[in-house]
PyMOL commands that place a pseudoatom at each C-alpha (Angstrom):
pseudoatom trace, name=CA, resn=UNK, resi=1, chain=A, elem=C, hetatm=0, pos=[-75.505, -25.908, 150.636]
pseudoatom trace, name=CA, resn=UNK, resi=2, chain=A, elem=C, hetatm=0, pos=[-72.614, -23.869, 149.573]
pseudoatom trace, name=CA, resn=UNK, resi=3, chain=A, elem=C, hetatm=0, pos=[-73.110, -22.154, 145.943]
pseudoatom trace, name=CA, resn=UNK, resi=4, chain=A, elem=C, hetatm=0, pos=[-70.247, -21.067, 144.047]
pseudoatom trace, name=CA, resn=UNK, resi=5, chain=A, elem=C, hetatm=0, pos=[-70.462, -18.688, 141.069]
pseudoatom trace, name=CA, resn=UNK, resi=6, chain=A, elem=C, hetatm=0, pos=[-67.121, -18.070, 139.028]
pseudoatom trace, name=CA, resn=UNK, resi=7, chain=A, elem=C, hetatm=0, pos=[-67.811, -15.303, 136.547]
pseudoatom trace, name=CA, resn=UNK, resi=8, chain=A, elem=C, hetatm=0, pos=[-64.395, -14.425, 134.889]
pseudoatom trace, name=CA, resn=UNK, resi=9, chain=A, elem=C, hetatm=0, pos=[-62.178, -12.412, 137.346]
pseudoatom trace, name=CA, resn=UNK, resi=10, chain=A, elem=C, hetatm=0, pos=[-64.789, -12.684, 140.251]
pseudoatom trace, name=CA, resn=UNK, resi=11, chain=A, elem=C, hetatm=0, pos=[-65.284, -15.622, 142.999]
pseudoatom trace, name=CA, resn=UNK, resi=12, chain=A, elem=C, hetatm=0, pos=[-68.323, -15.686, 144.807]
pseudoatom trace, name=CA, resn=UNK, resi=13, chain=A, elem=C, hetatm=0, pos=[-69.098, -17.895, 147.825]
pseudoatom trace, name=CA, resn=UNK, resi=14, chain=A, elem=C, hetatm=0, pos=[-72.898, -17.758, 148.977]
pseudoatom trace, name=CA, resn=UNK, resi=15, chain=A, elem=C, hetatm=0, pos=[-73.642, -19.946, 151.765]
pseudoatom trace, name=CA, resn=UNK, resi=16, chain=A, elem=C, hetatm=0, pos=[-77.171, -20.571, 151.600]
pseudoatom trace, name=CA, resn=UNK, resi=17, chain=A, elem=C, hetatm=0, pos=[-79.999, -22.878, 150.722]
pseudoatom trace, name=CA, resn=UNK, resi=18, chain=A, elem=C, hetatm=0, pos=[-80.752, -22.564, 146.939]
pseudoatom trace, name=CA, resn=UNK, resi=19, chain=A, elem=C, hetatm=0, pos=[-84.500, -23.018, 148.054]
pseudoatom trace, name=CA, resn=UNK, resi=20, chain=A, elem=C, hetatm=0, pos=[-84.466, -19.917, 150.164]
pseudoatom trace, name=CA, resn=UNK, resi=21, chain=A, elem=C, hetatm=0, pos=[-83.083, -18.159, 147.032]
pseudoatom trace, name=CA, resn=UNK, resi=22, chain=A, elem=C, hetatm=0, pos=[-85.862, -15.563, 147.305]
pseudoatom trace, name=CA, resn=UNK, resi=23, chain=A, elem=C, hetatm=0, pos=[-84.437, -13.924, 150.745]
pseudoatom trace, name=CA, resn=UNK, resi=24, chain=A, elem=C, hetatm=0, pos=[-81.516, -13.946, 149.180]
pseudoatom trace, name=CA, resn=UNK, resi=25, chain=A, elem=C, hetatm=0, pos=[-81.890, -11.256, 146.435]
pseudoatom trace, name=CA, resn=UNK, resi=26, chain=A, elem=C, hetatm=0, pos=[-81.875, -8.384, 148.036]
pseudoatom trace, name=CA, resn=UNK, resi=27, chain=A, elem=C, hetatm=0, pos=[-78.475, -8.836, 149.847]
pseudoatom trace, name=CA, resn=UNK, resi=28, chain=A, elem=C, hetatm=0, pos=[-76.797, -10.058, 146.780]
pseudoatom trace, name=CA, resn=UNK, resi=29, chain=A, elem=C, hetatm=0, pos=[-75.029, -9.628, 143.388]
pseudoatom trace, name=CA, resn=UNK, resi=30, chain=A, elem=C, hetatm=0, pos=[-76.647, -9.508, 140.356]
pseudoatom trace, name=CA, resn=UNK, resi=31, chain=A, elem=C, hetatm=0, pos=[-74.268, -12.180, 139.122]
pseudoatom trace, name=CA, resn=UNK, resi=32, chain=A, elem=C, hetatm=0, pos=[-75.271, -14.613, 142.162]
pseudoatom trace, name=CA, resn=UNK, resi=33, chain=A, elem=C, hetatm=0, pos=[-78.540, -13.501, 141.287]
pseudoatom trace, name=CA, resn=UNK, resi=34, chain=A, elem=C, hetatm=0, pos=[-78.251, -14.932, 137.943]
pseudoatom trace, name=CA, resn=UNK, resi=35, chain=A, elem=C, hetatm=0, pos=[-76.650, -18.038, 138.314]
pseudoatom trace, name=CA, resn=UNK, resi=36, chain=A, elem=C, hetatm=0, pos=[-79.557, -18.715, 141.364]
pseudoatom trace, name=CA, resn=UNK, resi=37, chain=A, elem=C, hetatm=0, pos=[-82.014, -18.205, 138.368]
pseudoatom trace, name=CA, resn=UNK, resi=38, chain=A, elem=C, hetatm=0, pos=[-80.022, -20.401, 136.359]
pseudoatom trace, name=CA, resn=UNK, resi=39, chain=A, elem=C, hetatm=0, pos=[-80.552, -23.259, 138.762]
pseudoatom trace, name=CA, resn=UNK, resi=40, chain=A, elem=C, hetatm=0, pos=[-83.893, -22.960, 139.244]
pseudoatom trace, name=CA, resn=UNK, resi=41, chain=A, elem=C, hetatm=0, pos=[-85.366, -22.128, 135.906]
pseudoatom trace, name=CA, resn=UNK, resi=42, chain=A, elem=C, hetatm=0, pos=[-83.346, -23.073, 132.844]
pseudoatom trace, name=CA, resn=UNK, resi=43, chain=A, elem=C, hetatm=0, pos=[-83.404, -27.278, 132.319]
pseudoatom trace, name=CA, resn=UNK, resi=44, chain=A, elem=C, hetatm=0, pos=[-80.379, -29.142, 133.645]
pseudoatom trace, name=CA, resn=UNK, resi=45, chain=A, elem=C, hetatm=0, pos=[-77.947, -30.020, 131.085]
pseudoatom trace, name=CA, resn=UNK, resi=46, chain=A, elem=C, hetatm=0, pos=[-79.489, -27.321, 128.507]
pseudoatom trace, name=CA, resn=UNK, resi=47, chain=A, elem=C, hetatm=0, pos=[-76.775, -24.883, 127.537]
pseudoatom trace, name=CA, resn=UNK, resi=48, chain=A, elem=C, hetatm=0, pos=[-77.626, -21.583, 125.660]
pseudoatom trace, name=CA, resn=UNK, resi=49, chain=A, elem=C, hetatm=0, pos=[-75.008, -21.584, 123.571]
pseudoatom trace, name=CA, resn=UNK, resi=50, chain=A, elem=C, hetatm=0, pos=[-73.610, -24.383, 121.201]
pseudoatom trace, name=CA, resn=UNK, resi=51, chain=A, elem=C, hetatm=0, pos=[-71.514, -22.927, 119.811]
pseudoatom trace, name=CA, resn=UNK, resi=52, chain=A, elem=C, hetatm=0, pos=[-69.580, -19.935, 118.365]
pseudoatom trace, name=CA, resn=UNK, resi=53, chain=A, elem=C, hetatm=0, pos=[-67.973, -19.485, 114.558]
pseudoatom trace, name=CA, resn=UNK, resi=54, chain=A, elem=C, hetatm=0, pos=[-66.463, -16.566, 112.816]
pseudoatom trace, name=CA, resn=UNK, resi=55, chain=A, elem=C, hetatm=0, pos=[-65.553, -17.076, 109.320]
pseudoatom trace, name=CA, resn=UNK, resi=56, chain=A, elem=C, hetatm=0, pos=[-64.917, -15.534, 106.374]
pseudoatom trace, name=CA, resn=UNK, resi=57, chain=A, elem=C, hetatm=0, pos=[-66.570, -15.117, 103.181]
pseudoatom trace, name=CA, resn=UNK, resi=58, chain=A, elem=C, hetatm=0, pos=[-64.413, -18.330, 101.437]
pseudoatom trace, name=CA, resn=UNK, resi=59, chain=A, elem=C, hetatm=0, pos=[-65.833, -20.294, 104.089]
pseudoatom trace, name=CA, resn=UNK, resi=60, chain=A, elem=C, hetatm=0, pos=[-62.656, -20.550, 106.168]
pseudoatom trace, name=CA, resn=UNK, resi=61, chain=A, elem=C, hetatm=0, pos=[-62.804, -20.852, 109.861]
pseudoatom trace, name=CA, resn=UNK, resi=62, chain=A, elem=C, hetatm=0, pos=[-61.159, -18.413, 111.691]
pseudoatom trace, name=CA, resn=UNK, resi=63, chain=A, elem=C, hetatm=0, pos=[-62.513, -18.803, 115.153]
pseudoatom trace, name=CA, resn=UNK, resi=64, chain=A, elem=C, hetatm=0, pos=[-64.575, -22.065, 117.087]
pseudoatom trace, name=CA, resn=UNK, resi=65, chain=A, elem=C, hetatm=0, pos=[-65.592, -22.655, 120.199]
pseudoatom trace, name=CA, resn=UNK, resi=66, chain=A, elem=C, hetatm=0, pos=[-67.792, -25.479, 120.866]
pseudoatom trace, name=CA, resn=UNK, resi=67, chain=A, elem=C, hetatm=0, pos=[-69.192, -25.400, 124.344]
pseudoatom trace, name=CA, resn=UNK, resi=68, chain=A, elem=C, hetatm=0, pos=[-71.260, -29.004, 123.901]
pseudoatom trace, name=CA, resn=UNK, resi=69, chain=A, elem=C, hetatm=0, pos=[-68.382, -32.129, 123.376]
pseudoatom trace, name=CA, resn=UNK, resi=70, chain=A, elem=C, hetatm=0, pos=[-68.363, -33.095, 119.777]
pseudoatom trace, name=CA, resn=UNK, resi=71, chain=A, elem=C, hetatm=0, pos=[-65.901, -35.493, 118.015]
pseudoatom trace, name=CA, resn=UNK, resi=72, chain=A, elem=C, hetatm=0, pos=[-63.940, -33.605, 115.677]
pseudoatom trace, name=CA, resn=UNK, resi=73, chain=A, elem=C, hetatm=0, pos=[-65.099, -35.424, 112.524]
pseudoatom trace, name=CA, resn=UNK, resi=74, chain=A, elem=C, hetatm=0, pos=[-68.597, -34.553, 113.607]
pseudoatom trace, name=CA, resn=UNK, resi=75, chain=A, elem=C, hetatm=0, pos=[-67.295, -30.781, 114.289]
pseudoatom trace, name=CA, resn=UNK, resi=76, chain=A, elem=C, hetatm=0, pos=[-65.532, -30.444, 110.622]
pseudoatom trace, name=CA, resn=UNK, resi=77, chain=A, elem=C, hetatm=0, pos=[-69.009, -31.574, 109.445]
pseudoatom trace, name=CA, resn=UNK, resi=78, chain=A, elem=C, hetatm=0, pos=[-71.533, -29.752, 111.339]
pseudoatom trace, name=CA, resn=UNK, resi=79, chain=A, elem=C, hetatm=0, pos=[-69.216, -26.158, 110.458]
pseudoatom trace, name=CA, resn=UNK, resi=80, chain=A, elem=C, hetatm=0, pos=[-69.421, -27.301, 106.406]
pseudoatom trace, name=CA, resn=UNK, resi=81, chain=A, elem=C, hetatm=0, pos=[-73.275, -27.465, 106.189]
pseudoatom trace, name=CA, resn=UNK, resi=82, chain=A, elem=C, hetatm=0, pos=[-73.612, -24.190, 109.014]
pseudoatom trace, name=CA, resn=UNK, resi=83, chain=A, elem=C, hetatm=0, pos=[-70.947, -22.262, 107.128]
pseudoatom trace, name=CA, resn=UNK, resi=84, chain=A, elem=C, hetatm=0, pos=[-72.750, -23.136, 103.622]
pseudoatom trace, name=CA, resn=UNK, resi=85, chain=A, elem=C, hetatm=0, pos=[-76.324, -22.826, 104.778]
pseudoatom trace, name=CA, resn=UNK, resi=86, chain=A, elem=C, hetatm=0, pos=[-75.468, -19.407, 106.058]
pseudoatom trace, name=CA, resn=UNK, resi=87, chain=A, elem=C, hetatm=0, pos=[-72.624, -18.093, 103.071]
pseudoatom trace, name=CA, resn=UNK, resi=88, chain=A, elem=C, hetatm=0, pos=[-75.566, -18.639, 101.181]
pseudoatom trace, name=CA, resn=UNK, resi=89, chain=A, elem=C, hetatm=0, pos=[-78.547, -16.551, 102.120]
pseudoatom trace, name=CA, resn=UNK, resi=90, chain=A, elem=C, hetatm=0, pos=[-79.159, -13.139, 100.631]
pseudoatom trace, name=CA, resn=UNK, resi=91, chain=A, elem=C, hetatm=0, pos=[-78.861, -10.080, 102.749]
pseudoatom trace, name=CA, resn=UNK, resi=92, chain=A, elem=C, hetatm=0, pos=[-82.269, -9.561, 102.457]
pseudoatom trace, name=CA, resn=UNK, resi=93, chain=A, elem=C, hetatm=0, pos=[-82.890, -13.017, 103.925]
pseudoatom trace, name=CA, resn=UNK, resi=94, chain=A, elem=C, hetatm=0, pos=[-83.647, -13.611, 107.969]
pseudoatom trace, name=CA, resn=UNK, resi=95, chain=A, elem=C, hetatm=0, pos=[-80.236, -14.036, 110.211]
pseudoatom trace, name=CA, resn=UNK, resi=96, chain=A, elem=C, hetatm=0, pos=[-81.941, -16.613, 112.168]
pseudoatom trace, name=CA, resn=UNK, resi=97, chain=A, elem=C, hetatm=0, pos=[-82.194, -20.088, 110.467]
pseudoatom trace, name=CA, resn=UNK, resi=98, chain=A, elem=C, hetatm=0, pos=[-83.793, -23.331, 112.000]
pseudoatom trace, name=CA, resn=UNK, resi=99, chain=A, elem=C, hetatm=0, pos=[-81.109, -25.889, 111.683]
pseudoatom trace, name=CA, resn=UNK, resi=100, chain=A, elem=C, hetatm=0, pos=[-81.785, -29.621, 112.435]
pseudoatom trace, name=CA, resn=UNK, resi=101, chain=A, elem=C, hetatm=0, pos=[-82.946, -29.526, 116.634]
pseudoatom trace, name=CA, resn=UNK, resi=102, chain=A, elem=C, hetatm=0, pos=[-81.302, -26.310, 117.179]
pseudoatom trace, name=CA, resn=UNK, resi=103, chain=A, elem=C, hetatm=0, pos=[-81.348, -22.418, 115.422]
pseudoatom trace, name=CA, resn=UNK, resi=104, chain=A, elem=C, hetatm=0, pos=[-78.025, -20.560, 113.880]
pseudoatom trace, name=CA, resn=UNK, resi=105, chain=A, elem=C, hetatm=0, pos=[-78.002, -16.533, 114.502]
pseudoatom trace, name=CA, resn=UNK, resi=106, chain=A, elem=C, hetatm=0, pos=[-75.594, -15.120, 112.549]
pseudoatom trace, name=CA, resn=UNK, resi=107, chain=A, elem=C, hetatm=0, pos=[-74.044, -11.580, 111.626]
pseudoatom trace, name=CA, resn=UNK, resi=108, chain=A, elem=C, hetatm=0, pos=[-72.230, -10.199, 108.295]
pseudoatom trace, name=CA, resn=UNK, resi=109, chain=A, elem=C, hetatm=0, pos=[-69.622, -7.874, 109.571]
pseudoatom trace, name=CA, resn=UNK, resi=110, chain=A, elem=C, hetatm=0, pos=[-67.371, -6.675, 106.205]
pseudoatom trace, name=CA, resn=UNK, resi=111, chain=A, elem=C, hetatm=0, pos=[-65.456, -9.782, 105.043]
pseudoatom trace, name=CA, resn=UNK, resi=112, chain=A, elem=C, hetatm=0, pos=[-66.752, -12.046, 108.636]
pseudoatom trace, name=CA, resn=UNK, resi=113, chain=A, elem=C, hetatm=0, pos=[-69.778, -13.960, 109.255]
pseudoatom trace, name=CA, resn=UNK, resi=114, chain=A, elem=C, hetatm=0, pos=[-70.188, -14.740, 112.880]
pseudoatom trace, name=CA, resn=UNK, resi=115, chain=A, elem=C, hetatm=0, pos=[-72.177, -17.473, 113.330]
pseudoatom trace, name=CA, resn=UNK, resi=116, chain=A, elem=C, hetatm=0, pos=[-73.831, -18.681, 116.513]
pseudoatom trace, name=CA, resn=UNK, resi=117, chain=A, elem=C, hetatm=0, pos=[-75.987, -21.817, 117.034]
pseudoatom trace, name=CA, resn=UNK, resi=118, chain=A, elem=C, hetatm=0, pos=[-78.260, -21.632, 120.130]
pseudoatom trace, name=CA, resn=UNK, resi=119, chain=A, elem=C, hetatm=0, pos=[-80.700, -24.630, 121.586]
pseudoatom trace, name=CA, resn=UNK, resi=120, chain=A, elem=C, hetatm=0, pos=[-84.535, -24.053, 120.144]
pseudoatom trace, name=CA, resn=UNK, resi=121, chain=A, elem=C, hetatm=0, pos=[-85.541, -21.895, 123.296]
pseudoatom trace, name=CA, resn=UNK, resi=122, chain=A, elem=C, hetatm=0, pos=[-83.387, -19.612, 123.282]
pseudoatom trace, name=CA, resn=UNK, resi=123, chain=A, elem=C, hetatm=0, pos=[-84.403, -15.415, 122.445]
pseudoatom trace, name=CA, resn=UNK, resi=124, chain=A, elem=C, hetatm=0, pos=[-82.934, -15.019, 119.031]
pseudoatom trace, name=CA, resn=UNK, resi=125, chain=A, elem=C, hetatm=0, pos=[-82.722, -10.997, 119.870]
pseudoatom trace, name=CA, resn=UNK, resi=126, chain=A, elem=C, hetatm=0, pos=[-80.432, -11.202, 123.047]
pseudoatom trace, name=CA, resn=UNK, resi=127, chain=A, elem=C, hetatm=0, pos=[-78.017, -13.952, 120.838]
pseudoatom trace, name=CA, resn=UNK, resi=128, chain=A, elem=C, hetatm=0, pos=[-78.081, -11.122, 117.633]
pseudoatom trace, name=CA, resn=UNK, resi=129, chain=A, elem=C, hetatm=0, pos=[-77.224, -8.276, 120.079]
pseudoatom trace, name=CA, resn=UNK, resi=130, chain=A, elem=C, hetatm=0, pos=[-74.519, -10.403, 122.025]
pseudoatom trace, name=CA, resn=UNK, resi=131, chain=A, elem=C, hetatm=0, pos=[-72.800, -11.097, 118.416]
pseudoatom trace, name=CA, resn=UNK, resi=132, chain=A, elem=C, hetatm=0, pos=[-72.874, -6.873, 117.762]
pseudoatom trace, name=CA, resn=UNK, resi=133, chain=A, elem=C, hetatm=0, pos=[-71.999, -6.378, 121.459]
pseudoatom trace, name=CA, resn=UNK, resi=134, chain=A, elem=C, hetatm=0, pos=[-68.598, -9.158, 121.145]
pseudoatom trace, name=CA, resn=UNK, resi=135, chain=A, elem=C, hetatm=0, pos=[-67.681, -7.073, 117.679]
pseudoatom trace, name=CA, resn=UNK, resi=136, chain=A, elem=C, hetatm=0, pos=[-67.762, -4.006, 119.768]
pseudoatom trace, name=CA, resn=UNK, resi=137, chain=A, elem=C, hetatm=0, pos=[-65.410, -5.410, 122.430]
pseudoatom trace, name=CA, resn=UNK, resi=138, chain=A, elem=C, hetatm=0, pos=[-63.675, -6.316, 119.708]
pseudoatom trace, name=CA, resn=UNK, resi=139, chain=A, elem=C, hetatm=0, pos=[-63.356, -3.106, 117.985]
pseudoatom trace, name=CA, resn=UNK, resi=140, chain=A, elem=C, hetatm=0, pos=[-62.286, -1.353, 120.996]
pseudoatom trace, name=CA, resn=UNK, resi=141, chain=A, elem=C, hetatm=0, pos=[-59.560, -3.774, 121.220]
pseudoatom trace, name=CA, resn=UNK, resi=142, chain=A, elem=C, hetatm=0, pos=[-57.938, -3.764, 118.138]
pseudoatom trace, name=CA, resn=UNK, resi=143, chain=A, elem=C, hetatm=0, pos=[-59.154, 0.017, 116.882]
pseudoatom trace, name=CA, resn=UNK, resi=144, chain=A, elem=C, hetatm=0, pos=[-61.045, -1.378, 114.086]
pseudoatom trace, name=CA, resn=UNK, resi=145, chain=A, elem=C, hetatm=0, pos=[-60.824, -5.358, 113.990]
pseudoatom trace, name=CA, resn=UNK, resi=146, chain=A, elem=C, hetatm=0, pos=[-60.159, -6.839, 110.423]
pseudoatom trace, name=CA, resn=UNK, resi=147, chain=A, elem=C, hetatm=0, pos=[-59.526, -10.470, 109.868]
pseudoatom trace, name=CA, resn=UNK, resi=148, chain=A, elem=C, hetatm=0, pos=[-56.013, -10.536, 110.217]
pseudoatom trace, name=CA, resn=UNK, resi=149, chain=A, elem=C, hetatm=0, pos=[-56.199, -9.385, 113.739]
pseudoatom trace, name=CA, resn=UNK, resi=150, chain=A, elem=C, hetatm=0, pos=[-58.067, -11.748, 114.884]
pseudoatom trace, name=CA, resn=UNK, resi=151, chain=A, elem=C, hetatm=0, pos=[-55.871, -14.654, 112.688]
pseudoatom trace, name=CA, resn=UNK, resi=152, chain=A, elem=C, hetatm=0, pos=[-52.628, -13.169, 114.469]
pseudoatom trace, name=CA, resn=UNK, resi=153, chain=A, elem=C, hetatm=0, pos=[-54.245, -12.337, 118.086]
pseudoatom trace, name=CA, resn=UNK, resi=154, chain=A, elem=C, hetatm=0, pos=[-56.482, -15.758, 118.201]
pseudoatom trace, name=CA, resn=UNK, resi=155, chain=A, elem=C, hetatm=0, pos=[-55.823, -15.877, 121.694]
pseudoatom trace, name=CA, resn=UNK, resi=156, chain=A, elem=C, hetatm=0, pos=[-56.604, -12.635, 122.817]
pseudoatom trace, name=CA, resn=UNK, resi=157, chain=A, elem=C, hetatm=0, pos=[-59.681, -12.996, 121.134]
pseudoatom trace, name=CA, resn=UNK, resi=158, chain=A, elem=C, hetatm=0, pos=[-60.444, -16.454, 123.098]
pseudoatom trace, name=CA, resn=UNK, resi=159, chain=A, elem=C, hetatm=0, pos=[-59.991, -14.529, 125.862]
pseudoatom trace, name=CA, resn=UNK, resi=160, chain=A, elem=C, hetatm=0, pos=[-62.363, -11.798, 125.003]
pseudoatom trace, name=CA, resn=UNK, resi=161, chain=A, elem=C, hetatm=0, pos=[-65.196, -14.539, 124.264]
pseudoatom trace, name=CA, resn=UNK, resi=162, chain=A, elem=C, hetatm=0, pos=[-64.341, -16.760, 127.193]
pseudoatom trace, name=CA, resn=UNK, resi=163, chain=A, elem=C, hetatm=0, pos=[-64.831, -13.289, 129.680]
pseudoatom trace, name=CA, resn=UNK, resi=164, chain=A, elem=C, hetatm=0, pos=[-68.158, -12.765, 128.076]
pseudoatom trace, name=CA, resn=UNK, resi=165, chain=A, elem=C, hetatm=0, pos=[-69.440, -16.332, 127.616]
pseudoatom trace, name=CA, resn=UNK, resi=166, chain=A, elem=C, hetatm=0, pos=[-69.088, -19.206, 130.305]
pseudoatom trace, name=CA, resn=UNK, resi=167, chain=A, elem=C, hetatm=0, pos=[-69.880, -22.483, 129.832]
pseudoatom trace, name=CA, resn=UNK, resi=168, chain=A, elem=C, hetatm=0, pos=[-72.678, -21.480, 127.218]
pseudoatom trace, name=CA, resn=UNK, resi=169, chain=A, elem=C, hetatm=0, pos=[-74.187, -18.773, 128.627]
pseudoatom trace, name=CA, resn=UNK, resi=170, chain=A, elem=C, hetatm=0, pos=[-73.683, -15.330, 128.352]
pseudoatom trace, name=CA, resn=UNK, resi=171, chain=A, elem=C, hetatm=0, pos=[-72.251, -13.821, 131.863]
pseudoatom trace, name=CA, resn=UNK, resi=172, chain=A, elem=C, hetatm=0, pos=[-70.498, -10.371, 130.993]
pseudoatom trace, name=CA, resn=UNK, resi=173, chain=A, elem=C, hetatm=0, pos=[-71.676, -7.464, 128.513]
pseudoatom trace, name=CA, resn=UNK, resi=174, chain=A, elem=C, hetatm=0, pos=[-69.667, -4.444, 129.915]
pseudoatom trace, name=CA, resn=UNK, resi=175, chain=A, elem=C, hetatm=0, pos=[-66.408, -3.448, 127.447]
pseudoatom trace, name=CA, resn=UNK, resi=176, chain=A, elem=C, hetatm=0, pos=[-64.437, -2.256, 130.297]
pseudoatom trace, name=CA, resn=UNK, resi=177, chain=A, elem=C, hetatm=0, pos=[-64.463, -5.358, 131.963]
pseudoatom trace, name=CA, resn=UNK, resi=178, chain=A, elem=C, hetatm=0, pos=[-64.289, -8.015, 129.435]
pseudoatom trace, name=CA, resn=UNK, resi=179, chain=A, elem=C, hetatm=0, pos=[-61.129, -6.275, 128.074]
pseudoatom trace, name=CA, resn=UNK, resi=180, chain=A, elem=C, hetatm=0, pos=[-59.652, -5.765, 132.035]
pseudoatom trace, name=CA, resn=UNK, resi=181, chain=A, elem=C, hetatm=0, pos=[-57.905, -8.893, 131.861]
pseudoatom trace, name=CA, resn=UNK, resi=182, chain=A, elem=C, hetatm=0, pos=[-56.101, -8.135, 128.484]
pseudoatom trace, name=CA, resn=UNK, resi=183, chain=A, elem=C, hetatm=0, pos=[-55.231, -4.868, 129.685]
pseudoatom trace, name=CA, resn=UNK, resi=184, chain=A, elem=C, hetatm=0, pos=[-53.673, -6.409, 132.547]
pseudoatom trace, name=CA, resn=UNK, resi=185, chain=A, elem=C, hetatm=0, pos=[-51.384, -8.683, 130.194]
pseudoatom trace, name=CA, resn=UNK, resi=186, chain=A, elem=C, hetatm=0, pos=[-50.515, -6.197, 127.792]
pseudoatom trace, name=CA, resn=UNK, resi=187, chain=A, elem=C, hetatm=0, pos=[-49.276, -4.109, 130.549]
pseudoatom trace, name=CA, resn=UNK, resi=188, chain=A, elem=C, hetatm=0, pos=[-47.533, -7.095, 131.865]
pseudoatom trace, name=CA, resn=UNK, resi=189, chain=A, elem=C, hetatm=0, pos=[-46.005, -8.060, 128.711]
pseudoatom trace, name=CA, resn=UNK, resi=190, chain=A, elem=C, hetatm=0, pos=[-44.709, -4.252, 128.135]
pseudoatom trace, name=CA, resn=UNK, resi=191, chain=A, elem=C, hetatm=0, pos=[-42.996, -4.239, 130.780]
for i in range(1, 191): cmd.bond("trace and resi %d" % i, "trace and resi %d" % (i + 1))
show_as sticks, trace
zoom trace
């Protein structure tokens, strides 16, 4: 069986049998590593991540990204009663809430709220660091992120969550190469 692993700005090709997985780890990435575990231990169809919000303190969306298919209605919906259960806690209050078959994590940063909902199993820790850790990339992007960068440079910042998060699970944490690809366009587009 041939296993492919796309992690943003890498291909790899393993041609092995996922059983025999075990042999396997010393001769190869951590990133094949990964997805092999992946397979074998997280339930098919399960995805870590629901889905990702940033908004500000009026409630107004400024960034989604569902990774689950949801009709739109359903969408508008589900980010009124997230955005108001969470613009409504004190900041001595938990940043993890239990919300319907599935928890929100979320994060104050100034004027944003970034808001993550996560299936029931998932390490509420590792989702609260990620959300610090994508403000960082952030940060180092823009020199000091505000809302308006991220309103004028939405798709930079797509890209900056797309290289660190792949189909709901988190598959990149290192700055310099989540922003690689943007530094590679920027250069492009100066020139």
């Amino acid at each position: 069986m041939e296993v492919k692993l796309c992690v943003p700005g890498h291909i790899y090709s393993v041609t092995e049998d996922l059983d025999s997985c075990d042999k396997l780890r010393g001769s190869t990435t951590l990133a094949i590593n990964f997805y092999l575990y992946l397979e074998r231990y997280r339930p098919k169809g399960k995805k870590m991540i629901k889905f990702f919000l940033m908004v500000n303190k009026q409630g107004q969306t400024r960034l989604s990204k569902y990774y689950e298919h949801m009709e739109m209605n359903k969408r508008t919906l589900l980010e009124t009663e997230v955005i108001k259960s969470c613009l409504s806690r004190s900041s001595e209050q938990c940043s993890f809430i239990e919300y319907k078959d599935f928890k929100l994590i979320y994060r104050q940063y100034a004027a944003l709220f970034i808001v993550v909902g996560v299936n029931d199993t998932e390490n509420e820790m590792a989702i609260y660091e990620f959300i610090h850790n994508f403000v960082e990339v952030l940060d180092e992007y823009f020199s000091r992120v505000s809302e308006l960068d991220i309103m004028f440079n939405l798709d930079k910042v797509h890209i900056i969550l797309d290289e660190m998060v792949l189909n709901g699970c988190i598959v990149e944490t290192n700055r310099a190469r989540i922003l690689a690809p943007l530094l590679i366009f920027d250069k492009m587009s100066e020139s």
